[in-house]
C-alpha positions as CSV (number, residue, x, y, z in Angstrom):
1,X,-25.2,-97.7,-100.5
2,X,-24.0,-94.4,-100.5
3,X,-21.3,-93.5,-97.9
4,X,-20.1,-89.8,-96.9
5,X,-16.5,-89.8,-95.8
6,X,-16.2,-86.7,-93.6
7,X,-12.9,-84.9,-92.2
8,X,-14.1,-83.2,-89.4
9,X,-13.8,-79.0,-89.1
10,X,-12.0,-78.4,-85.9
11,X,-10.4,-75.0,-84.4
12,X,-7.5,-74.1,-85.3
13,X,-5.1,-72.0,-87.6
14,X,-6.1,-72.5,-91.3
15,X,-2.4,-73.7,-92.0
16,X,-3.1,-76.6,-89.4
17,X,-6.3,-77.4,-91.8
18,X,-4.8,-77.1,-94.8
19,X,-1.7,-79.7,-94.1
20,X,-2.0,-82.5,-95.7
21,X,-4.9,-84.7,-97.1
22,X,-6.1,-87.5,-94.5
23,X,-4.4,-90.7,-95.8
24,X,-6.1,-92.9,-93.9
25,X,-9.5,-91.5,-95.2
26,X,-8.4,-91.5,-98.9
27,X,-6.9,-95.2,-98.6
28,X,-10.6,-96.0,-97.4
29,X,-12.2,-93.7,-100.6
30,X,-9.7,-95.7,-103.1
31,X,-11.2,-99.0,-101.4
32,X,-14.8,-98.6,-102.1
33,X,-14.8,-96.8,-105.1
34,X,-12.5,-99.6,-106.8
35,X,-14.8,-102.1,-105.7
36,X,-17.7,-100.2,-107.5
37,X,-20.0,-101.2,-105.1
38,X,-21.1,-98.1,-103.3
39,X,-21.8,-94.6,-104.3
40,X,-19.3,-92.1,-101.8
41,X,-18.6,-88.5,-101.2
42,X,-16.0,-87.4,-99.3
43,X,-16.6,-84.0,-97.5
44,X,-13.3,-82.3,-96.3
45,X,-15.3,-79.9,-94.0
46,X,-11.8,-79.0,-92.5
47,X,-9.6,-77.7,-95.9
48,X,-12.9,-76.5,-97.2
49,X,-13.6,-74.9,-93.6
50,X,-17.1,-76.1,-93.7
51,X,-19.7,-75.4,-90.8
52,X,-21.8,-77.9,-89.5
53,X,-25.2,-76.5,-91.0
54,X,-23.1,-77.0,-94.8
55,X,-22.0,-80.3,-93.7
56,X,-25.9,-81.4,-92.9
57,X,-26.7,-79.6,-95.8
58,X,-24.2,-81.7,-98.5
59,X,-25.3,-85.0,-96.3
60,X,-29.1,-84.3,-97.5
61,X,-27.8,-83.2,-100.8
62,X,-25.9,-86.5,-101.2
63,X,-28.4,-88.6,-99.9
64,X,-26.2,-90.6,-97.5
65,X,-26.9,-93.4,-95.7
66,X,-23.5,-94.0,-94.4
67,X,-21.3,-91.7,-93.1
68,X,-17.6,-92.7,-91.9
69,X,-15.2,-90.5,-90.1
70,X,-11.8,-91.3,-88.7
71,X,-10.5,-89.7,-85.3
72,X,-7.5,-89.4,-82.7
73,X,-8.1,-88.4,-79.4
74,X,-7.5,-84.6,-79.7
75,X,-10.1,-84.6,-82.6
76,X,-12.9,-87.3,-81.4
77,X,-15.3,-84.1,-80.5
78,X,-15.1,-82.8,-84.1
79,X,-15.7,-86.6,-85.2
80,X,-18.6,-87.2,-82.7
81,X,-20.3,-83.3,-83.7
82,X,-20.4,-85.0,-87.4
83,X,-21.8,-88.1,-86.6
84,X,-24.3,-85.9,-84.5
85,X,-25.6,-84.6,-87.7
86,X,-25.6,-87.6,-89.2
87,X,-27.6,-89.3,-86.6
88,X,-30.0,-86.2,-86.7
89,X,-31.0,-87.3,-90.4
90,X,-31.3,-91.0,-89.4
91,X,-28.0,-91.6,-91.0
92,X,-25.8,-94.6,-90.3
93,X,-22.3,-93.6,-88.2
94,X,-18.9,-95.4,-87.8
95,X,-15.8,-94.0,-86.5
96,X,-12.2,-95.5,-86.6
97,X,-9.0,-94.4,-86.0
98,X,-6.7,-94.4,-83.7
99,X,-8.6,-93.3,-80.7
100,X,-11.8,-95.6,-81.8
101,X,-9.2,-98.2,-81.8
102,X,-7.5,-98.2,-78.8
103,X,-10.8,-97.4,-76.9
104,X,-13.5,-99.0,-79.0
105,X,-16.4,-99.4,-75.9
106,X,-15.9,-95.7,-74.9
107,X,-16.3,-94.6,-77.8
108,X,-19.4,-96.6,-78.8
109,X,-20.7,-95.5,-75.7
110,X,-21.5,-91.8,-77.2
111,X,-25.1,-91.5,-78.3
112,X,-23.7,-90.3,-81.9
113,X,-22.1,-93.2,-82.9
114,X,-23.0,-96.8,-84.3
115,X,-20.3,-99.0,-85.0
116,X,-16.7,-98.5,-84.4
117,X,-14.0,-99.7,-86.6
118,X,-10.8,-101.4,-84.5
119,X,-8.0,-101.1,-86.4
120,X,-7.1,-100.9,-90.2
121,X,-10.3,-99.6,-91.9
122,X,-9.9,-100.4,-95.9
123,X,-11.8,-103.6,-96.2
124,X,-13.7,-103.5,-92.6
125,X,-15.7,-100.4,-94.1
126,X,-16.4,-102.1,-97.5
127,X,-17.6,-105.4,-96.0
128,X,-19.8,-103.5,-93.3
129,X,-21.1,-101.5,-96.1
130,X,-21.9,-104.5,-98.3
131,X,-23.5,-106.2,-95.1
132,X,-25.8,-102.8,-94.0
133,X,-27.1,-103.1,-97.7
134,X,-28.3,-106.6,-97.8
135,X,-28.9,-106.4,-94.0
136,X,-27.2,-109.7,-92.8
137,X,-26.0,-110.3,-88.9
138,X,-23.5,-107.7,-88.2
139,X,-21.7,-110.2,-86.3
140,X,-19.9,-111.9,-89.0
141,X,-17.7,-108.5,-89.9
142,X,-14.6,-108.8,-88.5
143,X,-12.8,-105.6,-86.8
144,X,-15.9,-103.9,-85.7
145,X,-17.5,-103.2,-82.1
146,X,-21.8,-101.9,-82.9
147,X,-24.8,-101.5,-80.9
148,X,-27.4,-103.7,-81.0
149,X,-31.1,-103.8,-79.3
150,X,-31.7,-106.8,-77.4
151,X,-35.2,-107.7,-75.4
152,X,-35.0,-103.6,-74.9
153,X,-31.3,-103.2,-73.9
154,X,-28.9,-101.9,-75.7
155,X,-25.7,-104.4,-75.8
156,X,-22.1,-103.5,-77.4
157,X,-21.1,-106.6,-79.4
158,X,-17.6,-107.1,-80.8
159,X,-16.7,-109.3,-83.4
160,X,-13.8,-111.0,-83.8
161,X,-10.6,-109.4,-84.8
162,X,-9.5,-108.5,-88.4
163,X,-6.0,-109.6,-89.1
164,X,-3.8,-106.9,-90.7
165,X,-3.5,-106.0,-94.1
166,X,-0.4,-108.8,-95.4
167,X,0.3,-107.1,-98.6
168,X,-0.4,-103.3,-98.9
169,X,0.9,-103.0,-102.5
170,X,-2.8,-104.2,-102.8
171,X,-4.4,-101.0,-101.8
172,X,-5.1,-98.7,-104.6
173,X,-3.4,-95.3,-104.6
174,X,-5.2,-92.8,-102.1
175,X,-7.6,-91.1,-103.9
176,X,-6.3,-88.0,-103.5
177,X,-8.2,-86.7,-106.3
178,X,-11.5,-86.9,-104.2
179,X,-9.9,-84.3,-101.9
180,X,-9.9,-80.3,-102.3
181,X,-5.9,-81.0,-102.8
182,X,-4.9,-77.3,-104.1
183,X,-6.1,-76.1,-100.5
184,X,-2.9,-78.2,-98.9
185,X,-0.3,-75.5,-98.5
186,X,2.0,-78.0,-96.3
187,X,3.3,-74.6,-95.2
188,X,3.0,-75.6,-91.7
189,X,6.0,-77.9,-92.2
190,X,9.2,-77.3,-93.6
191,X,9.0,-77.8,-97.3
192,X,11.3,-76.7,-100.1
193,X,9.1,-77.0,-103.3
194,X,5.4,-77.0,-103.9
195,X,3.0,-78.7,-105.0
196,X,3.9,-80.8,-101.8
197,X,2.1,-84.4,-100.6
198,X,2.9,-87.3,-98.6
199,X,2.8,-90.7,-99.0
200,X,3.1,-93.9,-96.4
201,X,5.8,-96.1,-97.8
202,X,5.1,-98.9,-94.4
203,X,2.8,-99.2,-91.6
204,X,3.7,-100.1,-88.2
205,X,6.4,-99.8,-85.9
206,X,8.3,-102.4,-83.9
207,X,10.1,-100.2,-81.1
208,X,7.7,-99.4,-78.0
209,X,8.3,-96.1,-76.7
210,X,5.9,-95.6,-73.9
211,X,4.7,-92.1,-75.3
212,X,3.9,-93.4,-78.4
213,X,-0.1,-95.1,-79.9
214,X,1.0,-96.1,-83.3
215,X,1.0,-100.2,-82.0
216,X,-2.4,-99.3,-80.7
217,X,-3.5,-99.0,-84.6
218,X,-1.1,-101.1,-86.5
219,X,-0.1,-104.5,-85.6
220,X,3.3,-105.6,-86.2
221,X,5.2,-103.9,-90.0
222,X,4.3,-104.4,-93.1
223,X,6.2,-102.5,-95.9
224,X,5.7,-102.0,-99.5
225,X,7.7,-102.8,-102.4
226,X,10.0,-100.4,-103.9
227,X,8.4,-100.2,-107.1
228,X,4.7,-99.9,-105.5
229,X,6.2,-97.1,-104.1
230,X,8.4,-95.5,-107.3
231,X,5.0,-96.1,-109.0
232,X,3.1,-94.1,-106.6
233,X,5.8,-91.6,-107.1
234,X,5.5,-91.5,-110.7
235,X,1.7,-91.0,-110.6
236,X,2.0,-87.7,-108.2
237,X,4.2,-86.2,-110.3
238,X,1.7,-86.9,-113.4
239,X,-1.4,-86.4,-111.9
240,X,-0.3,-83.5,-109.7
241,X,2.9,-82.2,-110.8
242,X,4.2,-82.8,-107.2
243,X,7.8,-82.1,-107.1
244,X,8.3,-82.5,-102.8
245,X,6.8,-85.9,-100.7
246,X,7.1,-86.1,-97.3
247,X,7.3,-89.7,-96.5
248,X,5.1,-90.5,-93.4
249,X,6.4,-93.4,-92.2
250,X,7.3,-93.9,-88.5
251,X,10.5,-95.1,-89.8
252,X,12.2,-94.8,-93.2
253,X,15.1,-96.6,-92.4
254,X,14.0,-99.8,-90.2
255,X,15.4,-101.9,-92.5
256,X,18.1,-100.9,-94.3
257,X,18.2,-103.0,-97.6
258,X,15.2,-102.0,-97.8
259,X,15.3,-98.3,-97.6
260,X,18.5,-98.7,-100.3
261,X,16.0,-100.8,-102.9
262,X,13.8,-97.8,-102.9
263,X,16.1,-95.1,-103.0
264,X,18.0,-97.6,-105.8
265,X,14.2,-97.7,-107.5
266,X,13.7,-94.1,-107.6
267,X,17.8,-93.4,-109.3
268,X,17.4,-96.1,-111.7
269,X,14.0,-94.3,-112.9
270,X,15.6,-91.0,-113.0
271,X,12.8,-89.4,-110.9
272,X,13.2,-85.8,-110.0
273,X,11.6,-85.0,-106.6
274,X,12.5,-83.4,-103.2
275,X,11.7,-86.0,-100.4
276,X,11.8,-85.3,-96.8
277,X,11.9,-88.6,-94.5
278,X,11.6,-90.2,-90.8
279,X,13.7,-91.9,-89.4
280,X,16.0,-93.2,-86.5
281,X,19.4,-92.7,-85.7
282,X,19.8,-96.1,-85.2
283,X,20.4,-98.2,-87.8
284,X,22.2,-95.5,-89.8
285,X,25.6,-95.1,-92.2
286,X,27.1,-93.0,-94.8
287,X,26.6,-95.3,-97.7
288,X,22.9,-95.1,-97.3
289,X,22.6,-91.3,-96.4
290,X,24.4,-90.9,-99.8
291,X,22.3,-93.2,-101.5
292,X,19.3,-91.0,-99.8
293,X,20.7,-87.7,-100.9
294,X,21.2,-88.9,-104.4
295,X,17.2,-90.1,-104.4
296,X,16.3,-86.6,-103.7
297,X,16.1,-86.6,-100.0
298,X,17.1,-82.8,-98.0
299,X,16.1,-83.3,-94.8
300,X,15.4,-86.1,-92.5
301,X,13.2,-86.1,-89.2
302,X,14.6,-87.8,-85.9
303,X,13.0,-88.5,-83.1
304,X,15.5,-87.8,-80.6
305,X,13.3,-86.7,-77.7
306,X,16.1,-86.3,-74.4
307,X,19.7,-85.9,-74.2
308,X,19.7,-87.6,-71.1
309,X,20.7,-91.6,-71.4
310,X,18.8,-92.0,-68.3
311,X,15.7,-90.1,-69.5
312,X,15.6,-92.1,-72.5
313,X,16.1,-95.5,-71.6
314,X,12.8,-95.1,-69.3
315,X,11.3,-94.5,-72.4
316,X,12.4,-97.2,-73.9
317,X,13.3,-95.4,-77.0
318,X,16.6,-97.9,-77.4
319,X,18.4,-95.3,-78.7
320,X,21.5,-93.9,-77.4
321,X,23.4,-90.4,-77.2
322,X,26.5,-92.1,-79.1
323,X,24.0,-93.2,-81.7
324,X,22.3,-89.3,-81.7
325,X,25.6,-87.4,-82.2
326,X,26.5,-90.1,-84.7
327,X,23.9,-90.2,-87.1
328,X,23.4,-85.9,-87.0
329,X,27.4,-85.7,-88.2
330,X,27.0,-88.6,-90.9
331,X,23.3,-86.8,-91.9
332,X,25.4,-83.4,-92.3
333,X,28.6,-84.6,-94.0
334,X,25.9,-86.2,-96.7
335,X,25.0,-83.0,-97.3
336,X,21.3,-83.3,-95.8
337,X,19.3,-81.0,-93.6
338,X,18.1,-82.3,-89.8
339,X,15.5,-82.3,-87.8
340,X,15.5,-82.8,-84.2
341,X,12.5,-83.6,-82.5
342,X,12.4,-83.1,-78.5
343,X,10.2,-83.7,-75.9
344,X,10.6,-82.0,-72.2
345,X,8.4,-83.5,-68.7
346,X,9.1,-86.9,-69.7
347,X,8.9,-88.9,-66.3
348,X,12.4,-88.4,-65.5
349,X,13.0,-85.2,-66.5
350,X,14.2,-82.6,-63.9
351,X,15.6,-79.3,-64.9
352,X,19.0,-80.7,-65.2
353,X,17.6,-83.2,-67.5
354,X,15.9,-80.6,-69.6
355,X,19.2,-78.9,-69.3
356,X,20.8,-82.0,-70.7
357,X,18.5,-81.8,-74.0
358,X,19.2,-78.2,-74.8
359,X,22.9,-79.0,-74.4
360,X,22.5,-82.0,-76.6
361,X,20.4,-79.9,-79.6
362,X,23.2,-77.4,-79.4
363,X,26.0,-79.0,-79.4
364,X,23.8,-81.0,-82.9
365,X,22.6,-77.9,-84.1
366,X,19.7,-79.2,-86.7
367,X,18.2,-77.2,-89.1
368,X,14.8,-77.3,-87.9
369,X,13.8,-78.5,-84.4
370,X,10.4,-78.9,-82.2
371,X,10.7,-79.0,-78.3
372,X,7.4,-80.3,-77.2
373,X,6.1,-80.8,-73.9
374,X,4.7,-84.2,-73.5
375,X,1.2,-84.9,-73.6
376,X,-1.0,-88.3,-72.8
377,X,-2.5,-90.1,-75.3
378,X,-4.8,-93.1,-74.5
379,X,-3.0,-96.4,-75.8
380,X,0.1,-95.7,-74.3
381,X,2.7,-96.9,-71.5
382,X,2.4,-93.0,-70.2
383,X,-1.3,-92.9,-69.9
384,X,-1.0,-96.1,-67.5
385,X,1.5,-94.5,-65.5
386,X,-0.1,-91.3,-65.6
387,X,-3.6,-93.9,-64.0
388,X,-1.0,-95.1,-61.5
389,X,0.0,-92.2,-60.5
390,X,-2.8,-90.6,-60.0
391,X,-2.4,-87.3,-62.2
392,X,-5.1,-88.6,-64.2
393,X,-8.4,-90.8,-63.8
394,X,-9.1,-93.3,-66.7
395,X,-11.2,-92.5,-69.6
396,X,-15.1,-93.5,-68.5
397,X,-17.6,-94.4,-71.0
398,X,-19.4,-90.6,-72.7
399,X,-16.2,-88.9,-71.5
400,X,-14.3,-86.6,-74.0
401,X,-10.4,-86.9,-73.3
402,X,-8.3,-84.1,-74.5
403,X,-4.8,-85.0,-74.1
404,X,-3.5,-83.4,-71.0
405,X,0.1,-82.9,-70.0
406,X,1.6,-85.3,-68.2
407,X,1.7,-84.2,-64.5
408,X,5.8,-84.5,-64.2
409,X,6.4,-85.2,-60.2
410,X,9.5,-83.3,-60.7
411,X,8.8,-79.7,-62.2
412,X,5.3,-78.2,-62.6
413,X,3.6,-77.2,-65.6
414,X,4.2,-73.8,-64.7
415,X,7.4,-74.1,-65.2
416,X,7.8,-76.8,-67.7
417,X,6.1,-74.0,-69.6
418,X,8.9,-71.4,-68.6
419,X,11.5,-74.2,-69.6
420,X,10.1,-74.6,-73.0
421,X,10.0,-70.8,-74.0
422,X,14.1,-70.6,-73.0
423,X,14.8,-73.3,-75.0
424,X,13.5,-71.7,-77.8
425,X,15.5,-68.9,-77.4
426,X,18.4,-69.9,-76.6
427,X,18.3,-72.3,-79.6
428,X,16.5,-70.1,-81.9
429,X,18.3,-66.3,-81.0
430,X,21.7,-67.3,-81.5
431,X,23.1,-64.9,-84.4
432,X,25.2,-68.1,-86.0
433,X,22.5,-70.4,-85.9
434,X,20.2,-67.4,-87.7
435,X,22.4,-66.8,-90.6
436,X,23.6,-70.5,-90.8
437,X,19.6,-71.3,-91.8
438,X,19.3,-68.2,-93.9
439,X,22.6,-69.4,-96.0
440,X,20.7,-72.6,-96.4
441,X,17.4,-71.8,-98.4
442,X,17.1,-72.9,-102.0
443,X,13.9,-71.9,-102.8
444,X,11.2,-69.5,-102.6
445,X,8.9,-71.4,-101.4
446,X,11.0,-72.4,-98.5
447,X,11.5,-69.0,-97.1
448,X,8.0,-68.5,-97.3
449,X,8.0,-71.7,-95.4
450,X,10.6,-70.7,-92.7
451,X,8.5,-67.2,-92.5
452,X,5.4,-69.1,-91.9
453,X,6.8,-71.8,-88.8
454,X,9.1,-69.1,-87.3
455,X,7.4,-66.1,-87.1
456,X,4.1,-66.6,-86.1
457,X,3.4,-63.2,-84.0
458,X,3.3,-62.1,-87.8
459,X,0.2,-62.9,-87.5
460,X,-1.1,-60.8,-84.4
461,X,-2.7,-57.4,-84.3
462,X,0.4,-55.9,-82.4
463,X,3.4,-58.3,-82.9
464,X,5.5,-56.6,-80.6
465,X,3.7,-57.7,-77.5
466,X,4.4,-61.4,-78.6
467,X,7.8,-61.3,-80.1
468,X,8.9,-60.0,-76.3
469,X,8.2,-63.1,-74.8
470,X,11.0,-64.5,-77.2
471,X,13.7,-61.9,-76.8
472,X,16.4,-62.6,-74.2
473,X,15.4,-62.1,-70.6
474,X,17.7,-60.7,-68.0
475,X,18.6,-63.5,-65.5
């Protein structure tokens, strides 16, 4: 059959577009084309900025008969406008992803769609395919939720579930070569060298912090080997003369042997790249910070979120602020770059508690920080407590959700708003900080980087009126 893989056009900024290639998407591409089965196309209206009239119009073109999308909740009205067109030239439509996955009737429910996929998509999407062609009973794919037309009704039937993925070395590379790749500036993160791509080195994480889907989609770890890996590196830098990855995994250093094995991989095969990682403070030492540095790690993401022990143990991110200030002095004694992620209007926060994370991120001083205002994402412990409390109603059947705020009982968004602007500059306007991250740029391209992330009213017909709101306010 032949099967369009689409990533939806969306609004945005073109940097936002132009990221990174969808991973999930090219796994499922490297899937069906190795099994020489199928015919597919995939059509990256969002790097290639593609309207929908062009997207119907390559669809005809192609000849689909398929076409496959993947969504998360901010996004599933780009995915469903897709499979709108689709539907329009009698096409076949399945969606996945996260969002599909956590809320697989309400998302069959739409008009546009077909068949959902629940969970990891690689093999569901091949077998569906390979059943749609020789049209045998749907019911025997595992993973899947569809429609089907019974005495004159239409009934959602779901199949029994597909178990994860045992060994991912498996999968094929992503086939990143399918994908307009030299549109990917990866400008809209920090990066140090270009060309710049990221790879999953896991899937899955075992900690549940209630803010956070990723259990929705994966069940339970699985890792690859540390020469899958090194290979993987090895082809990048062939194929595409990458010389930066970003390692996408929720976390780099869950298990610790095994984070030295592939840092040990990629020494012993003298490979030259810049990496950028994730990972938790806790489990973390000097030994293996070294061993990351000497890999070609320079910065490493954690997810640090309050500076209030209170605030985070409701959270249940089973960290603590001994373990924070910890692992930022080891990460800078290693001679690696930081980068501090925060959230404010977590349940517990107050203004003191916000208070308590700004202290916290100056006392640690990162490199590179985000202070984000917490939003609700179906799948989660907050979008239950959000239900419970009332500050939201539960998704219904045909109902687009787009991540709202979370309705904090303690500070309104009004001011959460205010909060998060004078953190930014009291974090960001301080004259030592400012030089200190000047000092520290190797490379071109990452002051074009830093240009790009930190001085967006750049981009505005009269800057002036938007750099004001970041200057220092008289109390």
């Amino acid at each position: 059959m032949k099967i369009a893989l689409i990533n939806p056009n969306f609004n945005g900024s073109l940097e936002s577009k132009r990221n990174y290639i969808p991973l999930g998407l090219a796994y499922i591409a490297a899937v069906l084309r190795d099994s020489k089965r199928h015919e597919i196309k995939v059509i990256d209206a969002a790097a290639l900025n593609l309207s929908n009239d062009k997207v119907e119009e390559e669809l005809k073109n192609f000849g689909a008969e398929i076409v496959a999308v993947g969504a998360v909740t901010d996004l599933l009205e780009a995915a469903l406008n897709v499979c709108g067109i689709a539907k329009k030239l009698g096409i076949k439509t399945v969606i996945g992803g996260v969002h599909p996955t956590t809320l697989p009737q309400e998302t069959l429910s739409f008009k546009e769609v077909d068949i959902v996929i629940i969970g990891e998509g690689e093999y569901t999407l091949l077998e569906l395919a390979d059943f749609l062609e020789k049209k045998k009973d749907l019911k025997k794919v595992k993973g899947i939720i569809f429609k089907k037309n019974i005495n004159g009704k239409i009934k959602f039937i779901k199949t029994h579930g597909r178990e994860p993925i045992e060994n991912i070395d498996n999968l094929p590379f992503p086939a990143r070569d399918l994908f307009p790749w030299k549109l990917y500036s990866s400008y809209s993160s920090i990066v140090r060298k270009v060309p710049c791509m990221h790879i999953m080195t896991s899937r899955g994480c075992p900690f549940k912090c209630t803010f956070c889907a990723s259990q929705s989609l994966w069940k339970g770890c699985t890792w690859r080997s540390p020469k899958s890996i090194a290979d993987e590196i090895e082809h990048l830098i062939k194929k595409y003369n990458v010389k930066e990855l970003y390692l996408f995994d929720d976390t780099f250093n869950l298990n610790l042997k095994r984070c030295e094995e592939i840092c040990e991989e990629i020494i012993k095969r003298k490979i030259k790249i810049s990496l950028r990682v994730q990972a938790r403070v806790a489990p973390m030492n000097m030994d293996i910070l070294k061993k990351m540095k000497k890999a070609g790690v320079w910065c490493v993401y954690y997810g640090i979120e309050s500076g209030n022990q209170e605030v985070l143990n409701d959270i249940k991110k089973a960290i603590r602020i001994e373990d924070i200030k910890k692992a930022f002095k080891m990460t800078e004694e290693a001679g690696i770059r930081t980068f501090g992620f925060f959230i404010i209007g977590l349940p517990k926060d107050t203004k003191k508690t916000i208070q308590d994370t700004l202290n916290l991120a100056l006392e640690l001083n990162p490199d590179f920080v985000n202070f984000s205002i917490l939003v609700v994402y179906p799948g989660t412990e907050i979008y239950e407590l959000a239900i419970k409390e009332g500050s939201i109603k539960k998704i219904k059947p045909k109902e687009i959700f787009s991540s709202p705020r979370y309705k904090n009982k303690n500070i309104s968004d009004e001011e959460l708003q205010k909060e998060q602007i004078r953190i930014y500059r009291k974090f960001f306007l301080r004259p030592g900080y400012l030089i200190r991250r000047l000092l520290r740029i190797r490379t071109l391209t990452e002051l074009k980087a830093n240009i790009i992330a930190g001085l967006p009213f750049l981009k505005e017909k009269n800057p002036f009126i938007v750099a004001k709101r970041w200057l220092p306010q008289k109390d």
